[in-house]
Legacy VTK file of the C-alpha trace (Angstrom):
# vtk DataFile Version 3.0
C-alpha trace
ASCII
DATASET POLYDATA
POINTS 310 float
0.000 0.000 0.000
1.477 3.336 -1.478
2.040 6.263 1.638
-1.121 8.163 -0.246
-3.618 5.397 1.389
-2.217 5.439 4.498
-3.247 7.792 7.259
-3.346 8.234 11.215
-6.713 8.847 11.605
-9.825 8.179 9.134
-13.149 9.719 9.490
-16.275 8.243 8.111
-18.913 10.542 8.175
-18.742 14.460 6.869
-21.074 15.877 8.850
-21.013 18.002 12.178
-19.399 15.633 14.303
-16.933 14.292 11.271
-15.837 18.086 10.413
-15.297 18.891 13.815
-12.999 15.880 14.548
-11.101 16.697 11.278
-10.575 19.807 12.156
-9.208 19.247 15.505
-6.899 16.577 14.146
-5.518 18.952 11.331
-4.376 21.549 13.723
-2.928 19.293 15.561
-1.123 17.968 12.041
-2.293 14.686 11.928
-2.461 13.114 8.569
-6.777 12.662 8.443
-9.360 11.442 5.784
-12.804 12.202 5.717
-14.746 10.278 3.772
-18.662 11.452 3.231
-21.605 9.903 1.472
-23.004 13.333 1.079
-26.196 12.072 2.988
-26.668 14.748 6.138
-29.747 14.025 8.250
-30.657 17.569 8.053
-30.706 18.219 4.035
-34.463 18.213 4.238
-34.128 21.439 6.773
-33.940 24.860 4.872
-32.388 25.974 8.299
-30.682 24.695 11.751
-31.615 26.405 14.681
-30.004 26.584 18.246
-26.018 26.849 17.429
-24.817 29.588 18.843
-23.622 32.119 16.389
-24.722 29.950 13.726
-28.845 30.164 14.411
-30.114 30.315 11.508
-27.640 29.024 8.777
-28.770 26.385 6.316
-27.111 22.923 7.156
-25.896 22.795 3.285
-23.782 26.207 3.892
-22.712 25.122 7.654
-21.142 22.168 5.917
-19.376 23.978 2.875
-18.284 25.913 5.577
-16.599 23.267 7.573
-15.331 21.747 4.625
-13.329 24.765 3.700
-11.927 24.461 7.656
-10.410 21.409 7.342
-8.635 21.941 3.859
-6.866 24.853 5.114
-4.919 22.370 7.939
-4.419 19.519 4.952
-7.483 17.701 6.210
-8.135 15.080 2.814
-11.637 15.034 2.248
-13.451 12.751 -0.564
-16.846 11.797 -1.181
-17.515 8.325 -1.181
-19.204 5.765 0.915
-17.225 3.300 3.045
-18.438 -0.586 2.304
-16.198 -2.596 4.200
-13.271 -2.416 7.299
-11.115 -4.597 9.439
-9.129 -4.204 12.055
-5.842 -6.089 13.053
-2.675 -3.567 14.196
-4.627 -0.867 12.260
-7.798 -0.377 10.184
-8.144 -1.118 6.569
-11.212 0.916 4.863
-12.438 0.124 1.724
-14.124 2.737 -0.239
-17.332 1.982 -2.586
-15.230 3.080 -5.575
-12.402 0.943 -5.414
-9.701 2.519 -2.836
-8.590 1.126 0.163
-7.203 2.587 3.105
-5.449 2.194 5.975
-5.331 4.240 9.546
-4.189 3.642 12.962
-7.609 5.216 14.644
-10.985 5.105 12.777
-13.729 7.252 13.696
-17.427 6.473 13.184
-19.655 9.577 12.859
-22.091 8.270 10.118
-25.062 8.985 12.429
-28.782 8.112 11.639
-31.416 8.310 9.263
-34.908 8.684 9.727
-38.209 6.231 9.014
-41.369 8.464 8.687
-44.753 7.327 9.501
-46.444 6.169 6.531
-48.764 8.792 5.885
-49.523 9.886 2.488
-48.432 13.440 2.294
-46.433 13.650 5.487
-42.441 12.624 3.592
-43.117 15.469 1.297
-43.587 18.097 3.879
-40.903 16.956 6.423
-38.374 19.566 7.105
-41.424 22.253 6.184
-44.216 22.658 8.186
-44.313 18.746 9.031
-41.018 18.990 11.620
-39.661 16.819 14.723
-38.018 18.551 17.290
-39.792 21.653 18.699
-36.125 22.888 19.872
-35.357 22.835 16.234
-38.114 24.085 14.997
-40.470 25.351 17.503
-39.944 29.105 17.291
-40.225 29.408 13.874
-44.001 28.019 13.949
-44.631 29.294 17.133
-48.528 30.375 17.729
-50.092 27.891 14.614
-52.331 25.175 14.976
-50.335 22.505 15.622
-50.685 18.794 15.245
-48.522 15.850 17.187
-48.729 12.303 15.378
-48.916 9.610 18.249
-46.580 6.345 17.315
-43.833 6.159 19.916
-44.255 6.362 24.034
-42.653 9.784 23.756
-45.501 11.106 21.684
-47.630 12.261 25.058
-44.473 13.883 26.447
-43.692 15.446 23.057
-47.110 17.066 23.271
-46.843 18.730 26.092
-43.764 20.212 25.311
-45.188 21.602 21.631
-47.220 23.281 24.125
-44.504 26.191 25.036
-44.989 27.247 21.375
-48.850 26.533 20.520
-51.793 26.939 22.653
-53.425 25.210 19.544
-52.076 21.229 20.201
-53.811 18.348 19.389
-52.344 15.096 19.924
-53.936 12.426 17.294
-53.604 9.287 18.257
-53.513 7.279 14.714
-53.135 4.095 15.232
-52.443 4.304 19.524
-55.132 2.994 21.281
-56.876 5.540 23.497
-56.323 2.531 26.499
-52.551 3.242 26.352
-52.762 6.967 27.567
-52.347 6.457 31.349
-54.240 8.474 33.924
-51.024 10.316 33.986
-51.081 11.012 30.725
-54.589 12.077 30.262
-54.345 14.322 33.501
-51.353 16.149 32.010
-52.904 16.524 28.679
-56.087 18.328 29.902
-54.056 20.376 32.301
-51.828 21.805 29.427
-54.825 22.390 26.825
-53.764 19.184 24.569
-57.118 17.795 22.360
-56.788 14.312 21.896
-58.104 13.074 18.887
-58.707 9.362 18.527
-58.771 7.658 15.047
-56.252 6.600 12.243
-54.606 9.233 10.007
-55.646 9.127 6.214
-53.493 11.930 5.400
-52.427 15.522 4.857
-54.628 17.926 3.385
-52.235 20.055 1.241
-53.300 23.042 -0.278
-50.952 25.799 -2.191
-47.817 24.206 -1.088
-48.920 24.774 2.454
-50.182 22.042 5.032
-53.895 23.309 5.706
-54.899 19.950 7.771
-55.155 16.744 8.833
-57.778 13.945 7.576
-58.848 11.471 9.890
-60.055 7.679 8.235
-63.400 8.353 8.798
-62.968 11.840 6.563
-63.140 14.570 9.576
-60.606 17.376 8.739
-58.824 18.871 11.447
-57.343 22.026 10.313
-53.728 21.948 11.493
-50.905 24.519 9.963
-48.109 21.995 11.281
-47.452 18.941 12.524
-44.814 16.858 14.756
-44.199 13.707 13.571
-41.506 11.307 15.331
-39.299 9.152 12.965
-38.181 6.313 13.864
-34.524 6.702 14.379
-32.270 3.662 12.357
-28.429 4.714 13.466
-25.997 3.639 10.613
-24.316 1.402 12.525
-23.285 -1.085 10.199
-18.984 -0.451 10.533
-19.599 -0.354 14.331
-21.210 -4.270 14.161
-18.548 -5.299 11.510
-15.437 -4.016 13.619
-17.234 -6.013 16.766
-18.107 -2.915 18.737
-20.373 -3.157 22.072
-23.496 -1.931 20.994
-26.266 -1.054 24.343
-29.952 -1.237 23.067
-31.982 2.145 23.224
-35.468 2.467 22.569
-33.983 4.780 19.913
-31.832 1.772 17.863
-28.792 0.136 19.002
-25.573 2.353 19.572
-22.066 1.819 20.749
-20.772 1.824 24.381
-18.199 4.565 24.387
-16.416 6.568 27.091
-16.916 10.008 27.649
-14.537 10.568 24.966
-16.205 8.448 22.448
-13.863 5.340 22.748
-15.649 2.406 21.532
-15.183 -1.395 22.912
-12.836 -1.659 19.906
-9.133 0.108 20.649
-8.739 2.656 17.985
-12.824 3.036 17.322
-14.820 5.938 17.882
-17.510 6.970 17.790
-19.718 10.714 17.418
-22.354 12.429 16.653
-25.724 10.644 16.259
-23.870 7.503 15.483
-22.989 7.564 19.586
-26.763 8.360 20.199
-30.234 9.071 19.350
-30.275 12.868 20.678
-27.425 14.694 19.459
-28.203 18.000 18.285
-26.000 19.861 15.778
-24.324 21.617 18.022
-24.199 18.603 20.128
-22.482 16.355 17.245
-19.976 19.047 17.028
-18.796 19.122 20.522
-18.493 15.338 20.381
-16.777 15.350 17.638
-13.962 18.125 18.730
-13.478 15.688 22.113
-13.043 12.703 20.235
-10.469 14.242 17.866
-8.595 15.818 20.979
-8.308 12.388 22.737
-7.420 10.544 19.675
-4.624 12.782 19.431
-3.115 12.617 23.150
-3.706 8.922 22.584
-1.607 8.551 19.145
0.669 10.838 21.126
1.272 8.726 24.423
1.424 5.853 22.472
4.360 6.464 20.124
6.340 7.894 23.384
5.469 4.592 25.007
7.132 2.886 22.365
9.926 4.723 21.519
10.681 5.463 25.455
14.515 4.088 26.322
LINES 1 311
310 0 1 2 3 4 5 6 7 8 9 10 11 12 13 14 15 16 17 18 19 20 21 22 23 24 25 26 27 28 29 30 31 32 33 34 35 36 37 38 39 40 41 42 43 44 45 46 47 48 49 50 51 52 53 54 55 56 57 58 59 60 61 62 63 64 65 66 67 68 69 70 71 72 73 74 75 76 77 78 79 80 81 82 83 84 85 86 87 88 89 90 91 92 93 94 95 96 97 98 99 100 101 102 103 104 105 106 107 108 109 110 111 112 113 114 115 116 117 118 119 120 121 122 123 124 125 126 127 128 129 130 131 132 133 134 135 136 137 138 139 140 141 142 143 144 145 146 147 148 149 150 151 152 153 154 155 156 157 158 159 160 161 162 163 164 165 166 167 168 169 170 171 172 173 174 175 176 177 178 179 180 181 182 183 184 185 186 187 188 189 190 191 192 193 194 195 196 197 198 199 200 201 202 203 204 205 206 207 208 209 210 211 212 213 214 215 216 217 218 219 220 221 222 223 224 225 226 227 228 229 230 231 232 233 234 235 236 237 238 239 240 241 242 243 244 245 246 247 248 249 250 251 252 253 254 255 256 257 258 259 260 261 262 263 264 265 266 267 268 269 270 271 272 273 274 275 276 277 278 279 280 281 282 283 284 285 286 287 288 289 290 291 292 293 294 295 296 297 298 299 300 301 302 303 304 305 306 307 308 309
């Protein structure tokens, strides 16, 4: 293997929590690869909300951005998706279009994707005025009639917190049974103003580009201007299983067991951003990144003076 295919320290993942690693390891002159799919969670978002001094900025621009970071410390980034790695004294990565790598650390920041509910209507306007995360999101349709799609136990405790934006929340069931609300639940719900509609969802009721409501099965429109809808989270996990990593099982998918710096089971594996866990924000993703990159560097560092000490 030729010196261009081997590196200290291979990323897989260009998002947040892959850019920020990078970057940390290319000012600290470490010889890194980033290789990206070009697949960010966000793309459907026209904006990202919440990072401080970056509120506002569209995830596509954050990421050009952070691209142009890392070049300027020598930071090798190319787009392509990794199919395959193996670890014995270091990693070998093999790329989808026919390159294979090598690195002494490997870092995992692939993160998740999301499964929608399989309403008609509802993929089209996600990232619009069907969204997921009212801290993401919540301002900007702040005061609308507002919707909340029942389908995982968080939906009840979702709807209460829509409830610091909208006045106007009702919580449709779908296809939860009004017997699993608890007392709790129901208590809560009528304290903080939440209508519960029972019922399955037939769809959205669309109307110039705009959602303008919600039809029920039996054909009642609700007149909603947005609605929360929880995806199921599926973490891209698929290096961390192959390179025997201790995964912990989440009511969110399966993810690693790391340390607080992101150290994986496997020496030399890390892992950040959402592919350490379900509810890493941006910002989040970012800051996980930067401490994984720090400690792989003290680490790569300790390590050569432990072998070349007299």
């Amino acid at each position: 293997m030729t010196d261009n295919n081997r590196y200290e320290v291979v990323v897989v993942g260009g998002g947040a929590a892959g850019l920020s690693a990078a970057l940390v390891l290319g000012r600290a002159r470490r010889r890194t690869l980033v290789v990206d799919a070009g697949e960010p969670r966000n793309a459907p978002a026209a904006h990202m909300q919440g990072y401080l001094s970056r509120d506002g900025m569209s995830p596509a621009k954050f990421l050009a951005v952070g691209r142009e970071e890392i070049a300027r410390y020598g930071v090798e980034l190319v787009r392509d998706r990794v199919v395959d790695a193996a670890r014995d004294t270091d990693f070998t990565v093999v790329l989808a279009g026919g390159r294979t790598v090598r690195a002494r650390q490997l870092v995992i920041a692939t993160g998740l994707r999301d499964e929608l509910p399989p309403v008609p209507g509802l993929a089209e306007r996600f990232g619009r005025d069907v969204v997921h995360c009212p801290y993401c999101h919540g301002w900007e349709v702040r005061d609308l009639p507002t919707g909340v799609l029942a389908g995982t136990a968080l939906s009840v405790h979702q709807a209460l917190m829509v409830t610091q934006w909208s006045k106007d929340v009702r919580l449709f069931l779908n296809e939860v049974g009004e017997s699993e609300l608890t007392e709790e639940d129901r208590r809560r719900l009528r304290a903080a103003g939440v209508v519960v509609v029972p019922g399955a969802v037939a769809e959205l009721v669309v109307a110039d580009d705009r959602l303008t409501g919600v039809r029920l099965a039996d054909g009642t429109v609700h007149d909603r201007e947005v609605l929360y809808a929880a995806p199921r989270a599926v973490p891209n996990n698929d290096l961390l299983v192959r390179l025997g990593a201790e995964l912990r099982e989440t009511p969110f998918g399966s993810y690693p067991v790391i340390d607080e710096r992101g150290l994986t089971s496997v020496p030399g594996l890390w892992a950040a951003g959402n592919a350490s866990g379900f509810a890493e924000q941006v910002i989040n993703a970012a800051s996980r990144g930067y401490r994984a990159g720090s400690a792989i560097n003290a680490d790569l560092l300790f390590t050569a003076l432990d072998k070349n000490a007299p």
